[in-house]
N, CA, C and O atoms as a printed pandas DataFrame, in Angstrom:
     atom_number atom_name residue_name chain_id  residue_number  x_coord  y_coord  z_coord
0              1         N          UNK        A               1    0.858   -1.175    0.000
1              2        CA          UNK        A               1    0.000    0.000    0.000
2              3         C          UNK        A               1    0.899    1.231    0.000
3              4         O          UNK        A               1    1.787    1.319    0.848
4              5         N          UNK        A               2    0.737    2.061   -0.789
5              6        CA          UNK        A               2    1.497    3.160   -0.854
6              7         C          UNK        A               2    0.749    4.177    0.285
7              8         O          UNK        A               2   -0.278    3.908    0.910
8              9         N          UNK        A               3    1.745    5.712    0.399
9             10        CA          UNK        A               3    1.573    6.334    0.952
10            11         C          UNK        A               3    0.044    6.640    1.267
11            12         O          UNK        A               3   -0.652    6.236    2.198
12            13         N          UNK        A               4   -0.253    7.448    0.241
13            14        CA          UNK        A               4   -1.628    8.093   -0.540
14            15         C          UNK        A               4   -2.932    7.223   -0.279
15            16         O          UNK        A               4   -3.996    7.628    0.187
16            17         N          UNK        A               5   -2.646    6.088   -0.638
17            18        CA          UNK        A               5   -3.614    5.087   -0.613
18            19         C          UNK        A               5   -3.859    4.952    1.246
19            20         O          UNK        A               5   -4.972    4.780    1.744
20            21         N          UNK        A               6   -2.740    5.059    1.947
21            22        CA          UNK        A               6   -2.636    5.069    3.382
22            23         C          UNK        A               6   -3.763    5.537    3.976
23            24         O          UNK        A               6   -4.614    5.004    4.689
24            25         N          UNK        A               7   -3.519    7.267    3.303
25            26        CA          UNK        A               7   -3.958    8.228    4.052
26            27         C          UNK        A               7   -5.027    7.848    3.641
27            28         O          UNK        A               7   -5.718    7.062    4.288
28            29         N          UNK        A               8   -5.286    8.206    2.779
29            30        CA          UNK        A               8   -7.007    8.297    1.895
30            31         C          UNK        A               8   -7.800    6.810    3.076
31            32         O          UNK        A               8   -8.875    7.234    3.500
32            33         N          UNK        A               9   -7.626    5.904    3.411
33            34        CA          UNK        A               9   -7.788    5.259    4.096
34            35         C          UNK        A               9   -7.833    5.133    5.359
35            36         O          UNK        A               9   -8.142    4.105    5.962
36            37         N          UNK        A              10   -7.549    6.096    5.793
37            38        CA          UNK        A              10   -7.363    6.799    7.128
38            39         C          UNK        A              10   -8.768    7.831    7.208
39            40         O          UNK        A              10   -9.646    8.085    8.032
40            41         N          UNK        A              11   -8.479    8.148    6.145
41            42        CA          UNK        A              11   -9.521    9.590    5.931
42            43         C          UNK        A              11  -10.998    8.909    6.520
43            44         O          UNK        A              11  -11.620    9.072    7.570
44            45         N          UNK        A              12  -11.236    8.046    5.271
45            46        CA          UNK        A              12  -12.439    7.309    4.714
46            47         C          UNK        A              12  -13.029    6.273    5.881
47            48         O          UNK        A              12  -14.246    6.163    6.033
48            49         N          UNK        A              13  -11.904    5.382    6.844
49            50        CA          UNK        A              13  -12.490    4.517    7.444
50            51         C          UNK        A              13  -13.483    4.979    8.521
51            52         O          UNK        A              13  -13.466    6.057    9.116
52            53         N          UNK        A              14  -14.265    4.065    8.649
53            54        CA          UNK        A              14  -15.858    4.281    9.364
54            55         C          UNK        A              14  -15.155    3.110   10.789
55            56         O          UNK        A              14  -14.415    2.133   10.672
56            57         N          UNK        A              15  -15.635    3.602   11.781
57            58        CA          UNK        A              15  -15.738    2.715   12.894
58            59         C          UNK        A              15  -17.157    2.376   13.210
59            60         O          UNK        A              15  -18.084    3.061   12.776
60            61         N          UNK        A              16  -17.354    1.209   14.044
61            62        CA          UNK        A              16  -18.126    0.698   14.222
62            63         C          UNK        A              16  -18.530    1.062   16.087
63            64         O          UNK        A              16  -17.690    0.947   16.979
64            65         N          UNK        A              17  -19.497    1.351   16.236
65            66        CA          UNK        A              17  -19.476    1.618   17.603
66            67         C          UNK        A              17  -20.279    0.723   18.535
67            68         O          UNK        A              17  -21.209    0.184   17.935
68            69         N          UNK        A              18  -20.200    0.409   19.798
69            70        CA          UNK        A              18  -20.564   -0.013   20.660
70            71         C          UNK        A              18  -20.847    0.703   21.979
71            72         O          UNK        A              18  -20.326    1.761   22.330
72            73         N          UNK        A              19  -21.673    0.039   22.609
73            74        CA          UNK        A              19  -21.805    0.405   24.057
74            75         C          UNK        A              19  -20.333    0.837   24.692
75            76         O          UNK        A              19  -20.024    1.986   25.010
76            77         N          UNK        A              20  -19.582   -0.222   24.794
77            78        CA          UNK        A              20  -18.504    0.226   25.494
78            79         C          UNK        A              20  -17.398    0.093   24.206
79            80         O          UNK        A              20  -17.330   -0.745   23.307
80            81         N          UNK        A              21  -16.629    1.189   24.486
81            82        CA          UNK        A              21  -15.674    1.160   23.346
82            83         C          UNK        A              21  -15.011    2.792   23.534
83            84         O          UNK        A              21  -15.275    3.668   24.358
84            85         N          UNK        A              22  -14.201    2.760   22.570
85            86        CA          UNK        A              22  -13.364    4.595   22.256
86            87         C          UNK        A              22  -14.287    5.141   22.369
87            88         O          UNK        A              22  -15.414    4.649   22.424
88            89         N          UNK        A              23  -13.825    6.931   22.463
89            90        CA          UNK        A              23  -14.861    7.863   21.790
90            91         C          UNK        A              23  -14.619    8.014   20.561
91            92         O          UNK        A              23  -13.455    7.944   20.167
92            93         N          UNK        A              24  -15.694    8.261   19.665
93            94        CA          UNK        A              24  -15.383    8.041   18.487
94            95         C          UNK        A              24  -14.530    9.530   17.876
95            96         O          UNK        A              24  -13.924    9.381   16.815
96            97         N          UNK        A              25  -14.495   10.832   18.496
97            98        CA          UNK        A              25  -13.737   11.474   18.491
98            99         C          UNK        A              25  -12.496   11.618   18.713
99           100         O          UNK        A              25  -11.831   12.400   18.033
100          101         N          UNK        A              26  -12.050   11.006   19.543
101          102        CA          UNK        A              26  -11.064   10.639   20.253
102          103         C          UNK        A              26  -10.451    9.960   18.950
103          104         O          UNK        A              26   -9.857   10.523   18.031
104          105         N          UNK        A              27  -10.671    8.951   19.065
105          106        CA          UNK        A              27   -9.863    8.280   17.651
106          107         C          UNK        A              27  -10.134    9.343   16.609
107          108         O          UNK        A              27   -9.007    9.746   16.321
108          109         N          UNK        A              28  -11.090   10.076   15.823
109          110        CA          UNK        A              28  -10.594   10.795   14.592
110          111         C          UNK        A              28   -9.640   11.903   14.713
111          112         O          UNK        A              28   -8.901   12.350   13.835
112          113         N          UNK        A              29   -9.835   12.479   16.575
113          114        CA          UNK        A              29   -8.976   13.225   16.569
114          115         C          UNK        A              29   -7.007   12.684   15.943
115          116         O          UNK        A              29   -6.146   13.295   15.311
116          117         N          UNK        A              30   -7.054   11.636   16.405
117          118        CA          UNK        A              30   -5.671   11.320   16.879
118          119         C          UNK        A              30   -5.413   10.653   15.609
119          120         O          UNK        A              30   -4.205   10.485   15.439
120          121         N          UNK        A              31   -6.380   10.074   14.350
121          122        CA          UNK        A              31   -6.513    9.857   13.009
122          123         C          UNK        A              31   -5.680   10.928   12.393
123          124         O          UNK        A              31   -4.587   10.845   11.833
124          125         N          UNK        A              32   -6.443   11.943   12.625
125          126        CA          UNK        A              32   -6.810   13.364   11.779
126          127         C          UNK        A              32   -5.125   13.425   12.429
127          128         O          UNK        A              32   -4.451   13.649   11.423
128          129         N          UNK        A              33   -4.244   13.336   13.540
129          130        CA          UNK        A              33   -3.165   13.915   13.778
130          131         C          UNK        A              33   -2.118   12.828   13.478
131          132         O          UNK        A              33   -0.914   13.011   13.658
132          133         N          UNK        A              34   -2.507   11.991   13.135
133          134        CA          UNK        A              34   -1.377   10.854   11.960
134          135         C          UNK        A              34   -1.391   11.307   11.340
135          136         O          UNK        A              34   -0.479   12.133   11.354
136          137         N          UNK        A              35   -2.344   11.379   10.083
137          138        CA          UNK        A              35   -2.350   11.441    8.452
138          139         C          UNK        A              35   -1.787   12.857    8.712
139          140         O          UNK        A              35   -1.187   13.190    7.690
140          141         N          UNK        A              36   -1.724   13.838    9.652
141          142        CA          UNK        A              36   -0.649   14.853    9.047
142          143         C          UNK        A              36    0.495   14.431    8.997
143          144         O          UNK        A              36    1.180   14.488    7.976
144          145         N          UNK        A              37    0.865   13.957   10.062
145          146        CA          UNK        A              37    2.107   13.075   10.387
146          147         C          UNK        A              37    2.480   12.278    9.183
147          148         O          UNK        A              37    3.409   12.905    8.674
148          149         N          UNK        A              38    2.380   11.844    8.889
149          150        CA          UNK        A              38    2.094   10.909    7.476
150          151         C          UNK        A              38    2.548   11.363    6.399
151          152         O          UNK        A              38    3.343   10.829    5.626
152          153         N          UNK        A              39    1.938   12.573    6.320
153          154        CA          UNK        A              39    1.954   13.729    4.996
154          155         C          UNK        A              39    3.310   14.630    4.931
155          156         O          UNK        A              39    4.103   14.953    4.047
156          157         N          UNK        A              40    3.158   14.879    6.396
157          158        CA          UNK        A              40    4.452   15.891    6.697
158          159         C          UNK        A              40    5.703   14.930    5.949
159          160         O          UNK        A              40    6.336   15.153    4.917
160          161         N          UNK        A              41    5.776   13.785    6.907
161          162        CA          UNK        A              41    6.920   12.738    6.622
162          163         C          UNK        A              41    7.383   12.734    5.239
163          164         O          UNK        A              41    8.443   13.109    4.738
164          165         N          UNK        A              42    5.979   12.047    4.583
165          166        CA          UNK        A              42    6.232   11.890    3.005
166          167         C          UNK        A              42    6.740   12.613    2.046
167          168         O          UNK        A              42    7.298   12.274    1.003
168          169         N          UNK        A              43    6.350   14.293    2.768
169          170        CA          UNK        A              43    6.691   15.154    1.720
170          171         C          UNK        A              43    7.895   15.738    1.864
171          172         O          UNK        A              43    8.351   16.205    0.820
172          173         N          UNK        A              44    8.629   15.871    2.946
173          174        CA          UNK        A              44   10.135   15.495    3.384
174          175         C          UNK        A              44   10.911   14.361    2.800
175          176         O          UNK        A              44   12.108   14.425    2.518
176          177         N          UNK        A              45   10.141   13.319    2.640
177          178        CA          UNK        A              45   10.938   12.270    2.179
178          179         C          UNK        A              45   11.315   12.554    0.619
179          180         O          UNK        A              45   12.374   12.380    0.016
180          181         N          UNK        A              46    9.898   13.116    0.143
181          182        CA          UNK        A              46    9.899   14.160   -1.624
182          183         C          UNK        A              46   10.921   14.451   -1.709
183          184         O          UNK        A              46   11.836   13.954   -2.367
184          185         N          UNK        A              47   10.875   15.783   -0.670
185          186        CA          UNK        A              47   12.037   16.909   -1.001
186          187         C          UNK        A              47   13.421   16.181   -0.692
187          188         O          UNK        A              47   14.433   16.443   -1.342
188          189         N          UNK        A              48   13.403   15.401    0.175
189          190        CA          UNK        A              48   15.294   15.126    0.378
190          191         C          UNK        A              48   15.321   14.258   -0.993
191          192         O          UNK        A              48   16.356   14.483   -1.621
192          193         N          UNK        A              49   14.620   13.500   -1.506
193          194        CA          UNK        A              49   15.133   12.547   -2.582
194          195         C          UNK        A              49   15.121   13.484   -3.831
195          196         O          UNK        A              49   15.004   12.805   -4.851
196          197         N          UNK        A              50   15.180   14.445   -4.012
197          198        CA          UNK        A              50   15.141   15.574   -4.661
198          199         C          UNK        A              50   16.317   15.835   -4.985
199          200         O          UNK        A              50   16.927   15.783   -6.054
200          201         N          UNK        A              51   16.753   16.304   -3.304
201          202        CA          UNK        A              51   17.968   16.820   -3.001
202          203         C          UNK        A              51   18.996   16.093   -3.134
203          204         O          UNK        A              51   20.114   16.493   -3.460
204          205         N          UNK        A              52   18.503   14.384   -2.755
205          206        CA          UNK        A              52   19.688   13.853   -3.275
206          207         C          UNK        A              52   20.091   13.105   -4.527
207          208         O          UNK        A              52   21.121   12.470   -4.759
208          209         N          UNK        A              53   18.989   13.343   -5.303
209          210        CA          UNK        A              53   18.780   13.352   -6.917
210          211         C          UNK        A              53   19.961   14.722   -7.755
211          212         O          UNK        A              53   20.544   14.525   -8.821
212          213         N          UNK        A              54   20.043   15.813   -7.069
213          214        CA          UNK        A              54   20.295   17.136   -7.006
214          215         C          UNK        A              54   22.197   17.268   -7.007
215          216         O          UNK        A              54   23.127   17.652   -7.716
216          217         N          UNK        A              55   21.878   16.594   -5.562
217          218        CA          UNK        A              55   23.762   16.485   -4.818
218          219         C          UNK        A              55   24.221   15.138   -6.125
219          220         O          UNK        A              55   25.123   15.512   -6.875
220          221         N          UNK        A              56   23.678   13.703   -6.400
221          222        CA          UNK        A              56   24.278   13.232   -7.323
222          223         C          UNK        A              56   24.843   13.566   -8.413
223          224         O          UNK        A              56   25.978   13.297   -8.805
224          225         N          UNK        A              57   23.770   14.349   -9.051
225          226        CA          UNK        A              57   23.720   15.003  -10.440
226          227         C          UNK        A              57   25.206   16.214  -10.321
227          228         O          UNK        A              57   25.855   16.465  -11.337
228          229         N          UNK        A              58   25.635   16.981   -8.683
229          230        CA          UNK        A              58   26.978   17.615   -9.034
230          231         C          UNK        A              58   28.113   16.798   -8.205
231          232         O          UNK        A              58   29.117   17.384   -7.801
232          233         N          UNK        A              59   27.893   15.377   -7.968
233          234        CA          UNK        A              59   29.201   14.843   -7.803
234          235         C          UNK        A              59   29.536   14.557   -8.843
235          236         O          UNK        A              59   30.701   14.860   -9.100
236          237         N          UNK        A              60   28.448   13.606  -10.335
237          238        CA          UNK        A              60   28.887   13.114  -11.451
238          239         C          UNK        A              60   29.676   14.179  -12.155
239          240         O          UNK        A              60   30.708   13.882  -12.757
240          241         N          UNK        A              61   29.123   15.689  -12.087
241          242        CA          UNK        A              61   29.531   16.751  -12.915
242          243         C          UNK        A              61   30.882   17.010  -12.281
243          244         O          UNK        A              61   31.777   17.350  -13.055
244          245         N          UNK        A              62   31.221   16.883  -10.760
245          246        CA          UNK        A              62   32.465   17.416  -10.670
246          247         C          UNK        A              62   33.567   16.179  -10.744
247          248         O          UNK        A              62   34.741   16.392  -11.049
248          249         N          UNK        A              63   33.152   15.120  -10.490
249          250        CA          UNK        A              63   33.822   14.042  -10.850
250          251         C          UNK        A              63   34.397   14.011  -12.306
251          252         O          UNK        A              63   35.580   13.726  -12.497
252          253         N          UNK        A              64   33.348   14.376  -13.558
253          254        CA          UNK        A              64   33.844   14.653  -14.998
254          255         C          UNK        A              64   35.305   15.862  -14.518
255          256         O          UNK        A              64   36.524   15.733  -14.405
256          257         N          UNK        A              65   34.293   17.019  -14.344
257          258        CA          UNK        A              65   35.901   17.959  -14.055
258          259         C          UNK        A              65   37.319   17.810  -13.499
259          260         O          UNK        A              65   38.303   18.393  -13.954
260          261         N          UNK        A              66   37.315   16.920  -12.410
261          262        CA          UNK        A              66   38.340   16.203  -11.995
262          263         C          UNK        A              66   39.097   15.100  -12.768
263          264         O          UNK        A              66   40.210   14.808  -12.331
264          265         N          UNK        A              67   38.686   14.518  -13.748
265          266        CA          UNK        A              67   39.109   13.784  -14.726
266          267         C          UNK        A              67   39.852   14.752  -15.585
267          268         O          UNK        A              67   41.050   14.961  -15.774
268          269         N          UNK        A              68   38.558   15.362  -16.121
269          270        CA          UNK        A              68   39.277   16.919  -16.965
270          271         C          UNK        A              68   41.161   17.291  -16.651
271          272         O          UNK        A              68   42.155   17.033  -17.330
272          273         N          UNK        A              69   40.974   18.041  -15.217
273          274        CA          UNK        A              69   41.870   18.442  -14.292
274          275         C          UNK        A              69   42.907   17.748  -14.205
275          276         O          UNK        A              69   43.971   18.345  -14.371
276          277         N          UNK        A              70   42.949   15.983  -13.864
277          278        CA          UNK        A              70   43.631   15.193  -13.269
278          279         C          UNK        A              70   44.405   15.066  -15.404
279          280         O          UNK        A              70   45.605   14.890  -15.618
280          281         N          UNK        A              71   43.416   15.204  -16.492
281          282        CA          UNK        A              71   44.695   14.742  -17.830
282          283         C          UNK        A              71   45.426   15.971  -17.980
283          284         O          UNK        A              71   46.625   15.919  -18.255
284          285         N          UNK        A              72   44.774   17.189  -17.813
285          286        CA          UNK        A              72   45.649   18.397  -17.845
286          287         C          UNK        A              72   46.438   18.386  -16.664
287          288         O          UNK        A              72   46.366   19.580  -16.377
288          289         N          UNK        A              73   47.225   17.811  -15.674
289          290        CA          UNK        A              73   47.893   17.776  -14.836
290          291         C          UNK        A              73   48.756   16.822  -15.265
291          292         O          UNK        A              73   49.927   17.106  -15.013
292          293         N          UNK        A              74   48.566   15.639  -15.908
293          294        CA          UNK        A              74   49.225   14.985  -16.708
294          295         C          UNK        A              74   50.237   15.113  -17.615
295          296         O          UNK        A              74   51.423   14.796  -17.528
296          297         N          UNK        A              75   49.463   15.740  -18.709
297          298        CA          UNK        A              75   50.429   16.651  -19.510
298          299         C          UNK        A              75   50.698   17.251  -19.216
299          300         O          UNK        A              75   51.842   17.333  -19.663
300          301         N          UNK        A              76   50.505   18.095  -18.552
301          302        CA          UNK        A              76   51.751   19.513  -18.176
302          303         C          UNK        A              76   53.090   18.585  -17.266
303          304         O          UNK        A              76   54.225   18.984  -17.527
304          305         N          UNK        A              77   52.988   17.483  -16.314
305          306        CA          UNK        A              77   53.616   16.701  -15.984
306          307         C          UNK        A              77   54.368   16.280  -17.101
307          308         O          UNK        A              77   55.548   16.251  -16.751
308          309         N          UNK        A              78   54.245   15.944  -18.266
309          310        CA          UNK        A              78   54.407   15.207  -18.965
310          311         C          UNK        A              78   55.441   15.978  -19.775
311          312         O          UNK        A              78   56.553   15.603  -20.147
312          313         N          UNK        A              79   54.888   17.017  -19.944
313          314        CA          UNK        A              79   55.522   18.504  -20.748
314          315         C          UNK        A              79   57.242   19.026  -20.197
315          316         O          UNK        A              79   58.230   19.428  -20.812
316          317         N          UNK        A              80   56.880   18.713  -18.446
317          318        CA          UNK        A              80   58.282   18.736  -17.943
318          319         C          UNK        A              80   59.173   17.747  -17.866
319          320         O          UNK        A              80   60.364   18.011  -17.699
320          321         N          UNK        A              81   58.771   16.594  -17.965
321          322        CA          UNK        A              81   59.584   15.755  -17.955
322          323         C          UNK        A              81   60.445   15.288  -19.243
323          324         O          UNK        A              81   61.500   14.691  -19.458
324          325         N          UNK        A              82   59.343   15.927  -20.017
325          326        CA          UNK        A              82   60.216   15.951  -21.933
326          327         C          UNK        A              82   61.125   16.996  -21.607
327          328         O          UNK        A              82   62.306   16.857  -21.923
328          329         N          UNK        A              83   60.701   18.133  -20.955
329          330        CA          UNK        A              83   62.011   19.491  -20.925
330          331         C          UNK        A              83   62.944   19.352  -19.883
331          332         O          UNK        A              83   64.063   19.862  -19.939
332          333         N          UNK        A              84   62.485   18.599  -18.813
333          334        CA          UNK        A              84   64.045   18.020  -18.087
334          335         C          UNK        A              84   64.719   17.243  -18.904
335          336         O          UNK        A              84   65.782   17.860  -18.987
336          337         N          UNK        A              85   64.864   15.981  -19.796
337          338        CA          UNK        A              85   64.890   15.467  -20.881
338          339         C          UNK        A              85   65.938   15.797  -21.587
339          340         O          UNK        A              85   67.059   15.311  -21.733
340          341         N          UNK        A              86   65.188   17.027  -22.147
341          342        CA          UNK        A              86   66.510   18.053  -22.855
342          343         C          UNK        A              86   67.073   18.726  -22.354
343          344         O          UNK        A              86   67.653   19.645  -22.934
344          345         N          UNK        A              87   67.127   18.523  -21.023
345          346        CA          UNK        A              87   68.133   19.623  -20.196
346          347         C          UNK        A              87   67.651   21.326  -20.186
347          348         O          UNK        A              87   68.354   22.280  -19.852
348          349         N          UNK        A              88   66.245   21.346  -20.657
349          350        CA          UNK        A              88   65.855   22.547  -19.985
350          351         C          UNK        A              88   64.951   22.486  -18.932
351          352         O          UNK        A              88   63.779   22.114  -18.979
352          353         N          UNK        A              89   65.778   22.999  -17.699
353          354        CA          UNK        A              89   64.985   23.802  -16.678
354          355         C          UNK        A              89   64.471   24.799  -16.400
355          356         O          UNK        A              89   65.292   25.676  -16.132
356          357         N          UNK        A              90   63.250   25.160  -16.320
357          358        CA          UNK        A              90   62.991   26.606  -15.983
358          359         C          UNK        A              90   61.748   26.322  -14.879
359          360         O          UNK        A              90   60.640   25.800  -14.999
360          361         N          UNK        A              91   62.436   26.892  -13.801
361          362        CA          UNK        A              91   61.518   27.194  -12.317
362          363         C          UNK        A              91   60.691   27.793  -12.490
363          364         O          UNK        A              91   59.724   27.884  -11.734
364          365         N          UNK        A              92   60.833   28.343  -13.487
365          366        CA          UNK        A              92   58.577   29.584  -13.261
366          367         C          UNK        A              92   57.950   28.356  -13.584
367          368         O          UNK        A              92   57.503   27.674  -12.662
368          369         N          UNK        A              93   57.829   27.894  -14.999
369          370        CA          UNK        A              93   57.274   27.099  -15.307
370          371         C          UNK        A              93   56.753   25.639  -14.202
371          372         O          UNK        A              93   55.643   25.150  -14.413
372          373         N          UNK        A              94   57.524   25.135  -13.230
373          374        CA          UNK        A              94   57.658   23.770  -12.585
374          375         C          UNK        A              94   56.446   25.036  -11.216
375          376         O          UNK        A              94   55.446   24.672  -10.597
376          377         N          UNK        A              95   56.987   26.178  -11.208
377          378        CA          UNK        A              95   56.225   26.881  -10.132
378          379         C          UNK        A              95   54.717   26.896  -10.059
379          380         O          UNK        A              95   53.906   26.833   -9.134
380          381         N          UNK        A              96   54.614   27.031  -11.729
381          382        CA          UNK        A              96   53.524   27.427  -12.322
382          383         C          UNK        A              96   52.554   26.326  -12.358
383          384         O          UNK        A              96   51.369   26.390  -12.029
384          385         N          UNK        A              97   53.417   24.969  -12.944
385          386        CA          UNK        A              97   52.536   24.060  -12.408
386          387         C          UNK        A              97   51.938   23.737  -11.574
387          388         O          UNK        A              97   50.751   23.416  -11.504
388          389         N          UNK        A              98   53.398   23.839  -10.214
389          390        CA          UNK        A              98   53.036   23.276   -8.801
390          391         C          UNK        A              98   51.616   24.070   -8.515
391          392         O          UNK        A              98   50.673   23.310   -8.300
392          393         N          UNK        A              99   51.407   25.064   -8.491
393          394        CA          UNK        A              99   50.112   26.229   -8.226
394          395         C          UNK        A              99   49.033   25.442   -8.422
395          396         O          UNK        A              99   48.116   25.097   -7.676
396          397         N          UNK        A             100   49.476   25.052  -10.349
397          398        CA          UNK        A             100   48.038   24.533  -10.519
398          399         C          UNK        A             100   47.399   23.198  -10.056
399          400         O          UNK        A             100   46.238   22.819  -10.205
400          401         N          UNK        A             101   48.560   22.514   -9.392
401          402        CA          UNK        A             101   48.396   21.325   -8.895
402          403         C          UNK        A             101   47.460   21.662   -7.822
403          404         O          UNK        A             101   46.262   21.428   -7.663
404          405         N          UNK        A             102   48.598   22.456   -6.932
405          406        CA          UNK        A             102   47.629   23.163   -5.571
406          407         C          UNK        A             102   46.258   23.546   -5.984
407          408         O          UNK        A             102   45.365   22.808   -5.569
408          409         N          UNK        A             103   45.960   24.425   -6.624
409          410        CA          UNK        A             103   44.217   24.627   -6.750
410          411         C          UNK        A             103   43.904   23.498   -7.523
411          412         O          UNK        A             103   42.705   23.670   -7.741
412          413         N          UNK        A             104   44.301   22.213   -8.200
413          414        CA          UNK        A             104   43.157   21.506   -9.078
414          415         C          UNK        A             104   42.979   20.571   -7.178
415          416         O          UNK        A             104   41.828   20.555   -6.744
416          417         N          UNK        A             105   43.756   20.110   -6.541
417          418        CA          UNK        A             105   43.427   19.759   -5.164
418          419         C          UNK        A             105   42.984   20.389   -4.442
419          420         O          UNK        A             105   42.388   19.722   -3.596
420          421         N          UNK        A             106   42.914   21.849   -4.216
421          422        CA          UNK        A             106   41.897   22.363   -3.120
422          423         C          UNK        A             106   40.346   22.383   -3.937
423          424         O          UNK        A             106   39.322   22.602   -3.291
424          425         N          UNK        A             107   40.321   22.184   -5.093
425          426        CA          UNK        A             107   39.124   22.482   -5.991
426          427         C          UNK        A             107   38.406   20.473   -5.354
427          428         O          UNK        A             107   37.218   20.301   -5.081
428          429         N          UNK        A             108   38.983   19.842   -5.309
429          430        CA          UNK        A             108   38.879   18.409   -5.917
430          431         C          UNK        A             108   38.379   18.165   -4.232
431          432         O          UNK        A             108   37.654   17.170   -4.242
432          433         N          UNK        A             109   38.516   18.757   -2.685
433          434        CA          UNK        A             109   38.390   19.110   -1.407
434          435         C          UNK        A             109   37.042   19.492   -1.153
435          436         O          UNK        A             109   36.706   19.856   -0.026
């Protein structure tokens, strides 16, 4: 039985009364204060699966970017190790990388 079908069933049911038994208020009161309960819950449960429909959708996206990040870190890796290679060094450049290493990891945090 789904939610909806719950309530609506809640709504709708008829009690049967007797001499001795509940008040019949009494129970719709405390009916009537489930099915909010019920409702409230459900529609919380809506919104977070929303949200975490939401949060998936930007791990996949930053996960792509980090791939992105992680081949361009590669090659530029790659770039110095051909120019150590030939015996050129140049420190801006190895600086320049290191930087970008540093922000593609505080980005990736």
């Amino acid at each position: 039985m789904n939610i909806n079908d719950f309530i609506q069933k809640c709504i709708t049911k008829k009690f049967t009364t007797r001499t001795k038994g509940y008040d019949p208020h009494e129970v719709d009161s405390l009916l009537d204060t489930l099915i909010s309960a019920v409702k409230e819950i459900n529609e919380k449960n809506v919104n977070m699966e929303k949200q975490m429909d939401d949060l998936n959708n930007t791990i996949t996206e930053l996960n792509k970017e980090n791939v992105n990040l992680q081949s361009i870190i590669t090659a530029k890796n790659q770039q110095i190790e051909e120019l150590n290679k030939s015996g050129f060094h140049n420190e801006a450049m190895a600086r320049r990388i290191a930087d970008l290493e540093k922000k593609v990891d505080k980005e990736n945090k």
